[in-house]
GUTORPA-454277 format. One record per residue: residue number from 1; x, y, z of N, C-alpha, C, O in turn; residue in three letters. Coordinates in Angstrom, 2 decimals. Example, Ala and Ser with C-alpha at 12.3 -4.5 7.8 and 13.67 -1.06 7.14 Angstrom:
2
seq npx npy npz capx capy capz cpx cpy cpz opx opy opz type
1 13.19 -5.69 7.80 12.30 -4.50 7.80 13.20 -3.30 7.80 14.24 -3.32 8.46 ALA;
2 12.85 -2.25 7.08 13.67 -1.06 7.14 12.90 0.03 7.87 13.41 1.14 8.04 SER;
% end
This chain:
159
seq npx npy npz capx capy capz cpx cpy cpz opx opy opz type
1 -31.64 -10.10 51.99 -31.51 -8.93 51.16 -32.91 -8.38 50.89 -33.92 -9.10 50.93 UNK;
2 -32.93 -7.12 50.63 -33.91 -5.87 50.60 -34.69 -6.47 48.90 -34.16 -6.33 47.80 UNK;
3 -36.03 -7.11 49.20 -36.64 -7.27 47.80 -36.56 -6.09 46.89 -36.36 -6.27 45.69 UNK;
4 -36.72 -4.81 47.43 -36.79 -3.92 46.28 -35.52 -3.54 45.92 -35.34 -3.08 44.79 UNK;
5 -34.52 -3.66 46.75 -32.55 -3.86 46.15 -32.47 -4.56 45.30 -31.84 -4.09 44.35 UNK;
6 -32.90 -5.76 45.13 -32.83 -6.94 44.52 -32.92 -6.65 43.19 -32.09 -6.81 42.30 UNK;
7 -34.76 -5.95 43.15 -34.81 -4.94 41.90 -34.49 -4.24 41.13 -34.92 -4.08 39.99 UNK;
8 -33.34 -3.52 41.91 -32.63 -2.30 41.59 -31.21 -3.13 41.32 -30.28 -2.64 40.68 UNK;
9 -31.17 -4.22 41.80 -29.19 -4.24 41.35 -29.27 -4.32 39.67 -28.39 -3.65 39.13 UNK;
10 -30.06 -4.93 38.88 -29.78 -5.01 37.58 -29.73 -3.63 36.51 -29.17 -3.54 35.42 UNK;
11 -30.67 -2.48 37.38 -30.55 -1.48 36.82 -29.07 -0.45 37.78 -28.24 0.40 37.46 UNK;
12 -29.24 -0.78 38.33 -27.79 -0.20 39.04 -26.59 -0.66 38.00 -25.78 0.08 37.45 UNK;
13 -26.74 -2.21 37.90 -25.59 -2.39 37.06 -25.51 -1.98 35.03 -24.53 -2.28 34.35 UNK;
14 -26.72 -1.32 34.50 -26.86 -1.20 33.51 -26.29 0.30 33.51 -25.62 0.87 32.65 UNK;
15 -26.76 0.77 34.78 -26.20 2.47 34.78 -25.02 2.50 35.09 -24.51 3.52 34.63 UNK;
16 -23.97 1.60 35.93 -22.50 1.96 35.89 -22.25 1.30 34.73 -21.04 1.47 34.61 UNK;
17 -22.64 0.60 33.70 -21.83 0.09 32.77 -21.70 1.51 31.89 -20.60 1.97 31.61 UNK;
18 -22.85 2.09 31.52 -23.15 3.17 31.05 -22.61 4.31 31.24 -22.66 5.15 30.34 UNK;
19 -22.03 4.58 32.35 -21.17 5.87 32.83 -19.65 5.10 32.63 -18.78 5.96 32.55 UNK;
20 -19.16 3.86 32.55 -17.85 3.45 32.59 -17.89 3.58 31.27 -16.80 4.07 30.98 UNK;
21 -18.62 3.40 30.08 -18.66 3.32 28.38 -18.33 4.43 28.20 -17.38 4.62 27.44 UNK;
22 -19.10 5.74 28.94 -18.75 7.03 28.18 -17.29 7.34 28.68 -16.46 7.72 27.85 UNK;
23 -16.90 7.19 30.17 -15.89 7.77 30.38 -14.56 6.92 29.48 -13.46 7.45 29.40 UNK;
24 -14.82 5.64 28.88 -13.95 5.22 27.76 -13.74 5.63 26.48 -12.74 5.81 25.78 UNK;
25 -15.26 5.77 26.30 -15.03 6.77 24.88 -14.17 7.79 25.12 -13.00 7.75 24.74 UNK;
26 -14.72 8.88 25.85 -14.32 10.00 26.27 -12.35 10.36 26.16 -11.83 11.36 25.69 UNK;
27 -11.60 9.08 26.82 -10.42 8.37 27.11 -10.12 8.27 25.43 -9.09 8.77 24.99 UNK;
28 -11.01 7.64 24.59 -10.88 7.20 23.25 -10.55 8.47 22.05 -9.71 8.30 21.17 UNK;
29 -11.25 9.59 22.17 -11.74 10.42 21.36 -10.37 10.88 20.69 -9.43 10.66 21.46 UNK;
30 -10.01 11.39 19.58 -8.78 12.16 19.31 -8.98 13.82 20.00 -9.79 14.73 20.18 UNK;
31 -7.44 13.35 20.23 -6.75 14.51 20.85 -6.50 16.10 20.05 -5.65 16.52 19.26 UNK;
32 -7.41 16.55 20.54 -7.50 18.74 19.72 -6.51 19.47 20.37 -6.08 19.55 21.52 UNK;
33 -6.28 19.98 19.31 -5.61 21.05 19.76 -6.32 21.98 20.16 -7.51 22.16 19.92 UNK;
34 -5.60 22.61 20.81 -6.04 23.96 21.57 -6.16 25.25 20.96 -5.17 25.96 20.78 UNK;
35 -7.28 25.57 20.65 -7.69 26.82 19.81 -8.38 28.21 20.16 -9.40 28.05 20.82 UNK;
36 -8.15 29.22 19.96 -8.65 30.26 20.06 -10.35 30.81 19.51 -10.61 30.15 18.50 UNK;
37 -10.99 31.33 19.69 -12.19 31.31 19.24 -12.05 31.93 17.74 -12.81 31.51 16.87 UNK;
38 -11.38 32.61 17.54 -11.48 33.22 15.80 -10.41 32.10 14.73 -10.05 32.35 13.58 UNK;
39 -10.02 30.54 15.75 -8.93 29.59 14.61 -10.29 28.80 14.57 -11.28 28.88 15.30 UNK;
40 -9.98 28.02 13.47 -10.39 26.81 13.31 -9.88 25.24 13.91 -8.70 24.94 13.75 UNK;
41 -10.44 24.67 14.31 -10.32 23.04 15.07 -9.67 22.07 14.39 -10.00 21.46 13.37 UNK;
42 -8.75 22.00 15.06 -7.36 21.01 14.03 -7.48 19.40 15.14 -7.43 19.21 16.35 UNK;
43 -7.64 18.55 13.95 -6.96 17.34 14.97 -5.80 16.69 14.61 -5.43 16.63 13.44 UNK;
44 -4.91 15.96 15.96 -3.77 15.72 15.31 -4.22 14.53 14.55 -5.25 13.86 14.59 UNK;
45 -2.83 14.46 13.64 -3.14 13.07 12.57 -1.63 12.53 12.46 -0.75 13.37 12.66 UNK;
46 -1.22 11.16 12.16 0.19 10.35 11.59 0.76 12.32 10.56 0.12 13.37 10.62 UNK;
47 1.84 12.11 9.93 2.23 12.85 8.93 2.49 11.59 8.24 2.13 11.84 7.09 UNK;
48 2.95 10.26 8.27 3.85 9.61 7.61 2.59 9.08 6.46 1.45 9.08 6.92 UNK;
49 2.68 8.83 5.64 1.55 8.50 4.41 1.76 6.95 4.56 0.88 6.20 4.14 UNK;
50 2.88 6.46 5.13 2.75 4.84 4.81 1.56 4.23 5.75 0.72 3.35 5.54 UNK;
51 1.93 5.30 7.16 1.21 4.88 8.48 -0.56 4.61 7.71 -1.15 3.88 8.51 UNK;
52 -1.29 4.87 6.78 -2.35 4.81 6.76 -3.15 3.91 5.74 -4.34 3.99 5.40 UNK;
53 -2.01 2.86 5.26 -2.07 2.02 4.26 -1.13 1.10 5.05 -0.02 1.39 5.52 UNK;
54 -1.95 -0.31 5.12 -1.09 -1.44 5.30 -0.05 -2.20 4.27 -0.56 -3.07 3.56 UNK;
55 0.95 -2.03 4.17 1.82 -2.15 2.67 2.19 -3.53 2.95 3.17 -3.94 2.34 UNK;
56 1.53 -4.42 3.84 2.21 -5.65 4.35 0.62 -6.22 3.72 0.27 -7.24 4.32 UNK;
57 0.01 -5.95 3.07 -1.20 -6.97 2.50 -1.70 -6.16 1.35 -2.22 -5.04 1.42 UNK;
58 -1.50 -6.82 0.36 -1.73 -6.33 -0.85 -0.75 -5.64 -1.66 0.37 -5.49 -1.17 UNK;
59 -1.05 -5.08 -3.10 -0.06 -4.29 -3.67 -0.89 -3.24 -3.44 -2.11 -3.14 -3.61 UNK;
60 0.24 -2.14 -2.88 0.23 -0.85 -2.51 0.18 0.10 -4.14 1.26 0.34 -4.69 UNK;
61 -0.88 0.46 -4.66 -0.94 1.13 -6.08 -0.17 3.19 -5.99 -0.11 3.66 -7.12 UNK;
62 0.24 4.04 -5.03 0.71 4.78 -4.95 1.72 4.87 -5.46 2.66 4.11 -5.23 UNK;
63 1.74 5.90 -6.33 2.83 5.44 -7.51 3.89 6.79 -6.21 4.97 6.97 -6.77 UNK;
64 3.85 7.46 -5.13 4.72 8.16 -4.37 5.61 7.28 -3.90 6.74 7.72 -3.74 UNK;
65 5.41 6.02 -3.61 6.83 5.32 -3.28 7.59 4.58 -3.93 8.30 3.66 -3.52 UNK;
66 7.42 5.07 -5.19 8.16 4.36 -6.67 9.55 4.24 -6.48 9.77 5.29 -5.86 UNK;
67 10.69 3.65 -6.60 12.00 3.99 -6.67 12.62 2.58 -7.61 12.48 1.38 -7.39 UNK;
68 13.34 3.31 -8.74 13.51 2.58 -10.00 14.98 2.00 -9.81 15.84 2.88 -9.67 UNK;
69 15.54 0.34 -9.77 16.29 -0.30 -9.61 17.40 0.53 -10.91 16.85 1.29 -11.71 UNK;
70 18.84 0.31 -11.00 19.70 -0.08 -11.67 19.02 -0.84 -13.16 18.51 -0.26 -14.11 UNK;
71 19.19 -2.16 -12.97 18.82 -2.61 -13.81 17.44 -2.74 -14.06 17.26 -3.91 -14.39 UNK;
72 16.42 -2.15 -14.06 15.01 -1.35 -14.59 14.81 -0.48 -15.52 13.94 -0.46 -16.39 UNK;
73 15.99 0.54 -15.20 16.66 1.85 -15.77 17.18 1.05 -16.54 16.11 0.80 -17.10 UNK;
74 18.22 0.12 -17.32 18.37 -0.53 -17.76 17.45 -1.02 -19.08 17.54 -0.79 -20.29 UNK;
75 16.46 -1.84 -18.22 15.85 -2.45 -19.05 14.92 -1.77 -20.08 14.60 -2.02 -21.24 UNK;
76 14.48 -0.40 -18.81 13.50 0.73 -19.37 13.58 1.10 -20.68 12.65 1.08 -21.48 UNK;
77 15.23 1.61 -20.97 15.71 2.36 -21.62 16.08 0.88 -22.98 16.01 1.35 -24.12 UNK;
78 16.27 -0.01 -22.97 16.84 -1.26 -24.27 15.24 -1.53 -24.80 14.98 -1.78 -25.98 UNK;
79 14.06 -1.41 -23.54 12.40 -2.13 -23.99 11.70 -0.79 -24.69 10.65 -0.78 -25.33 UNK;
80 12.35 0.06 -24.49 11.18 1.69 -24.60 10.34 2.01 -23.87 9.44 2.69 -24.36 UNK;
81 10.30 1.80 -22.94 9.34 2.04 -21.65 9.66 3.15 -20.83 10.75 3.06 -20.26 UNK;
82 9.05 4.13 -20.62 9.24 5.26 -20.09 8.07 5.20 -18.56 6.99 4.62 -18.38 UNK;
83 8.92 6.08 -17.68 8.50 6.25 -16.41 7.18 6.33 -16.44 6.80 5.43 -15.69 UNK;
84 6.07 7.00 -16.96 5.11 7.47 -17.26 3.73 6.12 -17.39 2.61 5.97 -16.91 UNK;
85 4.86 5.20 -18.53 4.12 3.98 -18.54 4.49 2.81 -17.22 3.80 2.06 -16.53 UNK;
86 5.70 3.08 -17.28 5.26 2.24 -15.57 4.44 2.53 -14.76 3.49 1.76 -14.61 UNK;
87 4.55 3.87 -13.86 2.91 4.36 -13.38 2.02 4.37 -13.59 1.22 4.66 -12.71 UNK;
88 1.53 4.05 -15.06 0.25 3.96 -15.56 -0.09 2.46 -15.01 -1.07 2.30 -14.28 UNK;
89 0.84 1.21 -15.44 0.98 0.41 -15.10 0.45 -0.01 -13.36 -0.50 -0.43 -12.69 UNK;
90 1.45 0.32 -13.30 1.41 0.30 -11.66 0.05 0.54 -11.31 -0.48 -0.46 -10.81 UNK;
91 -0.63 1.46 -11.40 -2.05 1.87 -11.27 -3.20 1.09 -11.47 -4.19 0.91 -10.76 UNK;
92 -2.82 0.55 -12.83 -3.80 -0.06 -13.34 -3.65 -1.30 -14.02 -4.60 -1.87 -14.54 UNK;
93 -2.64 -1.69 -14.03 -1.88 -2.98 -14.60 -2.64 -3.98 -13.63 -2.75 -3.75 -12.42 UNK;
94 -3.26 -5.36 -14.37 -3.75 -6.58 -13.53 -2.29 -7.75 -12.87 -1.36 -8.20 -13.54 UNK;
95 -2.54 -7.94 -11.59 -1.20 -8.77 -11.06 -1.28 -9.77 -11.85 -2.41 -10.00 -12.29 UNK;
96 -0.28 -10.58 -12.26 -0.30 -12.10 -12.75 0.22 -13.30 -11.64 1.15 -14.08 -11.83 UNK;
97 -0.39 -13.24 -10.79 -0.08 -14.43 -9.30 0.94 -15.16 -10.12 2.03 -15.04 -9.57 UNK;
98 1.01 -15.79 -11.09 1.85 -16.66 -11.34 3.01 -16.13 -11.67 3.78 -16.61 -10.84 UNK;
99 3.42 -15.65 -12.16 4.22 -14.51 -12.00 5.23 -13.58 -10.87 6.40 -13.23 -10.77 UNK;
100 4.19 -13.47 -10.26 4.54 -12.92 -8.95 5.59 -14.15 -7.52 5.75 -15.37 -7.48 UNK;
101 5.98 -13.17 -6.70 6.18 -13.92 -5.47 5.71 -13.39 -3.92 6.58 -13.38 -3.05 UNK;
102 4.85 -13.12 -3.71 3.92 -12.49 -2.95 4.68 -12.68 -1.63 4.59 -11.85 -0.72 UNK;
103 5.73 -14.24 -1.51 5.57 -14.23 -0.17 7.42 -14.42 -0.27 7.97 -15.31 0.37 UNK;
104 8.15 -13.54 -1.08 9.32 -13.27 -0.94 9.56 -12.18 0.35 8.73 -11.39 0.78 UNK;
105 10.81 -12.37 0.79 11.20 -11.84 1.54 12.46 -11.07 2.13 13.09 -11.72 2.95 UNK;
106 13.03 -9.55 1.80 11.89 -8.76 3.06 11.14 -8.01 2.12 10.45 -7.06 2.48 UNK;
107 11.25 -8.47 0.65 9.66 -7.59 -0.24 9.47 -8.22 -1.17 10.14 -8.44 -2.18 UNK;
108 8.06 -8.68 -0.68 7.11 -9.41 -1.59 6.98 -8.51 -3.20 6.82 -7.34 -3.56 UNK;
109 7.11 -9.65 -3.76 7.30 -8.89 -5.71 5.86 -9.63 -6.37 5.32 -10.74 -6.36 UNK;
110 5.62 -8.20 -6.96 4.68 -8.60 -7.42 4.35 -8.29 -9.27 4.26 -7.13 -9.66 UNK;
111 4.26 -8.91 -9.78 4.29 -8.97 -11.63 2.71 -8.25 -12.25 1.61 -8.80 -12.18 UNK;
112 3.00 -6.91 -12.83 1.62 -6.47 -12.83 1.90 -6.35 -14.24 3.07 -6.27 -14.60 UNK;
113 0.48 -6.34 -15.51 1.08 -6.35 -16.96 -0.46 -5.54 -17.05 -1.39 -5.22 -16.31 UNK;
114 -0.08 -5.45 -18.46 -0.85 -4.04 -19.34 -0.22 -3.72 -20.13 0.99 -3.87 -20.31 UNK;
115 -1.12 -3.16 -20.79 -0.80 -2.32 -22.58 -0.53 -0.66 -21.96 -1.09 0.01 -21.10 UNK;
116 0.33 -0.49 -22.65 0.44 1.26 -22.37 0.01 2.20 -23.32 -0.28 1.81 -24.45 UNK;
117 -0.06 3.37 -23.02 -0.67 4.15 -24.21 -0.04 4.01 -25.64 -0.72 4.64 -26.45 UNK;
118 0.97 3.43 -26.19 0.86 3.52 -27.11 0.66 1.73 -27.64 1.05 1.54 -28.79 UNK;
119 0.16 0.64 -26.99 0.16 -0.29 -27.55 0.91 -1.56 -27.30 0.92 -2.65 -27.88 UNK;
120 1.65 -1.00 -26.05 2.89 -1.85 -25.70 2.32 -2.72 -24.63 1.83 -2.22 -23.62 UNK;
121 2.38 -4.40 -24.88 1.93 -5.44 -23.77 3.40 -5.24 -22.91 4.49 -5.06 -23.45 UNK;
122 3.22 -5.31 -21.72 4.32 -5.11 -20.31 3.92 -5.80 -19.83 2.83 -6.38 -19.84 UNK;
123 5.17 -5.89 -19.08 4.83 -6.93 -17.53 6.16 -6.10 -16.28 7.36 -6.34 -16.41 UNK;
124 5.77 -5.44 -15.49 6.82 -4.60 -14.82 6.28 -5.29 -13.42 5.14 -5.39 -12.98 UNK;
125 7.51 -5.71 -12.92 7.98 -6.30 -11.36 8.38 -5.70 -10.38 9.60 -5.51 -10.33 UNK;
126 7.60 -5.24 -9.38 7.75 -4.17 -8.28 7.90 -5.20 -6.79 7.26 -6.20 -6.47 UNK;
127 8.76 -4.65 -6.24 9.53 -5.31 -5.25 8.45 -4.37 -3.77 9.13 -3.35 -3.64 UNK;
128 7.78 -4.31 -3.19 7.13 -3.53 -2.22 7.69 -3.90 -1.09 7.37 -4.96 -0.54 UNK;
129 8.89 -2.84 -0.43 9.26 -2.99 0.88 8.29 -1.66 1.75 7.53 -0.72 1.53 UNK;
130 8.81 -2.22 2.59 8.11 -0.69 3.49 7.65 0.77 3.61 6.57 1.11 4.11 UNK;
131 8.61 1.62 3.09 8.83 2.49 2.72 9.13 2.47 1.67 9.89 3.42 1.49 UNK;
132 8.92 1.67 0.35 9.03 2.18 -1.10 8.75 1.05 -1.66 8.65 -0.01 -1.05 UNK;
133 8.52 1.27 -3.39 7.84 0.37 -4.14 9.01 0.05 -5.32 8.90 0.61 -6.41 UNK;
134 9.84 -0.64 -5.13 11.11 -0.92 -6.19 10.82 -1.43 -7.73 10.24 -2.50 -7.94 UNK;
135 11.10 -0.93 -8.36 10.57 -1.44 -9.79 11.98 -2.38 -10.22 12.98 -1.66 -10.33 UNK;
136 12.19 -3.63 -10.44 12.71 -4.75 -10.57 12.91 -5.06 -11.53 14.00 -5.62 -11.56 UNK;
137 12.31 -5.02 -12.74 12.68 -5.06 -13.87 11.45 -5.03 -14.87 10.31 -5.32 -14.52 UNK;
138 11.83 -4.62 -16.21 10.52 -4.00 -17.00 10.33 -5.37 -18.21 11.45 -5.85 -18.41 UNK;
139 9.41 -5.98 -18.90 9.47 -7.14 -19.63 8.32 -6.39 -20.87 7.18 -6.01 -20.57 UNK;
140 8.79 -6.32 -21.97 8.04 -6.20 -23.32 7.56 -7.56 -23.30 8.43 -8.39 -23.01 UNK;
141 6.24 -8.08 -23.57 5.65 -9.03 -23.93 5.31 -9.41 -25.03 4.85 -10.52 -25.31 UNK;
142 5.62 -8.03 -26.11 5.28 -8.52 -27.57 6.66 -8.70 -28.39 6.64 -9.25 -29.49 UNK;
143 7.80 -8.25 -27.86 8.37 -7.89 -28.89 10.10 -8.43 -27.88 10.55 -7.55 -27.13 UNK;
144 10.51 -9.14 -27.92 11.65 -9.76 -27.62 13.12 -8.89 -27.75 13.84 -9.20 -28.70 UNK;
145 13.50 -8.05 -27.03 14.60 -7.10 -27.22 15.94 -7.81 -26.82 16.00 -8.32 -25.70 UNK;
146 16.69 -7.86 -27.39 18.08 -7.84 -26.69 18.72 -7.16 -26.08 19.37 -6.33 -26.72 UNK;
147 18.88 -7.15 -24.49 19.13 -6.17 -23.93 20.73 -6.72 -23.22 20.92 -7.92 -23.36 UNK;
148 21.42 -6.23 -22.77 22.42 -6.56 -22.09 22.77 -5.46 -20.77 23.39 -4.41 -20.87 UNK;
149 22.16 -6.05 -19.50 21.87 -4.98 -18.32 22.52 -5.81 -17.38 22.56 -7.04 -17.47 UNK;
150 23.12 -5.04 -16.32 23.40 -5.79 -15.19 22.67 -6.23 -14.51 21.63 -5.67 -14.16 UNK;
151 23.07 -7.39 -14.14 22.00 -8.34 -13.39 21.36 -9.23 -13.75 20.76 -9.88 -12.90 UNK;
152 21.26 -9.56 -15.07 20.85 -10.41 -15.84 20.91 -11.71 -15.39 21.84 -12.47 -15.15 UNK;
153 19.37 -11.81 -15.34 19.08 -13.66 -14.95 18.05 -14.02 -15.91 17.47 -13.23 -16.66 UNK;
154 17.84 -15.59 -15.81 16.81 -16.08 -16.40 15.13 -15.94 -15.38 14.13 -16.46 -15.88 UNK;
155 15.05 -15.35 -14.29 13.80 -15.22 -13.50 13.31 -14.49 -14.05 12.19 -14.17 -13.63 UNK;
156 13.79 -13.86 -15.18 12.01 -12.59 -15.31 12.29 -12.77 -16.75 12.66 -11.77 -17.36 UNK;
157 12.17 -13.82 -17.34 12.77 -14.24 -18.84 10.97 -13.58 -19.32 10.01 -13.33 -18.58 UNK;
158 11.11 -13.46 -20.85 9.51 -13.59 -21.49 9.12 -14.98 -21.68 9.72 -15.91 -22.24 UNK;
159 7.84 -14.92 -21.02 7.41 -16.52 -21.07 6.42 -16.94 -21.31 6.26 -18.16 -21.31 UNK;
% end
C-alpha cells in the first residue's frame, strides 16, 4: 500500500463520518410546513397534552386531567371541600409516600395533604391513569366528619 494513502485513510475516514452525521441530522430535523413568503414558519408538534409529560413517573400536577369520583363528590360535599381547594391541593399539596400506593395498578394513587385557604388540613387521593387524574376520595385531617358515601371502606380512614 501507497505510504501517502496510508496517511490519508484516517482523514478520509474522519470526512465520511462527517458527511454521514450531517446527512443524519438532516434525516433528524422536524418536519415544516410548507410556507409562502408573506406566512410565518410553523412546525408540526403532538396536539395531545399527555404526549409531552410522562404520567407513568411521578405525580402529574395539571390540574386539566382532573375527573372527580362518585364518592369524592361525596365526600367533598359531608368534609366542605370545594373543587377549588382540591386543585390548590393538587398543585401544591406535599405527597405522603406512606400514604400513597405508587405502585397500584392500572393507576398508581397517590395521597397529597395541605391546608387550604381557609385553614383546612386535607389529605385528597388521586388515582393517575393515563388520560386523567381521578380524585378518590377527600380526608379532613382536623376535624372527623361523619359522612355516609358510597363506597365506604376503612383504606382512607383518618389516621
Amino acid at each position: 500500500m501507497n505510504p501517502r494513502f496510508k496517511k490519508a485513510v484516517p482523514l478520509l475516514v474522519v470526512v465520511l463520518l462527517a458527511i454521514l452525521l450531517f446527512v443524519v441530522r438532516q434525516c433528524q430535523a422536524p418536519t415544516e410546513k410548507k410556507t409562502t413568503p408573506d406566512t410565518k414558519k410553523t412546525t408540526t408538534t403532538a396536539t395531545d397534552p399527555a404526549s409531552t409529560v410522562n404520567r407513568n413517573r411521578g405525580f402529574d400536577r395539571r390540574t386539566s386531567f382532573i375527573e372527580y369520583t362518585a364518592h369524592a363528590k361525596c365526600r367533598m360535599q359531608c368534609r366542605h371541600i370545594t373543587q377549588a381547594e382540591v386543585e390548590q391541593i393538587m398543585r401544591e399539596g406535599k405527597v405522603n409516600y406512606t400514604k400513597s400506593n405508587v405502585n397500584a395498578r392500572p393507576c398508581p394513587e397517590y395521597a397529597l395533604e395541605g391546608t387550604t385557604a381557609d385553614d383546612q388540613r386535607v389529605r385528597i387521593v388521586f388515582a393517575q391513569c393515563d388520560y386523567k387524574t381521578k380524585v378518590v376520595t377527600t380526608i379532613d385531617l382536623g376535624t372527623n366528619w361523619q359522612c355516609e358515601c358510597p363506597g365506604d371502606d376503612k383504606k382512607h380512614q383518618n389516621k
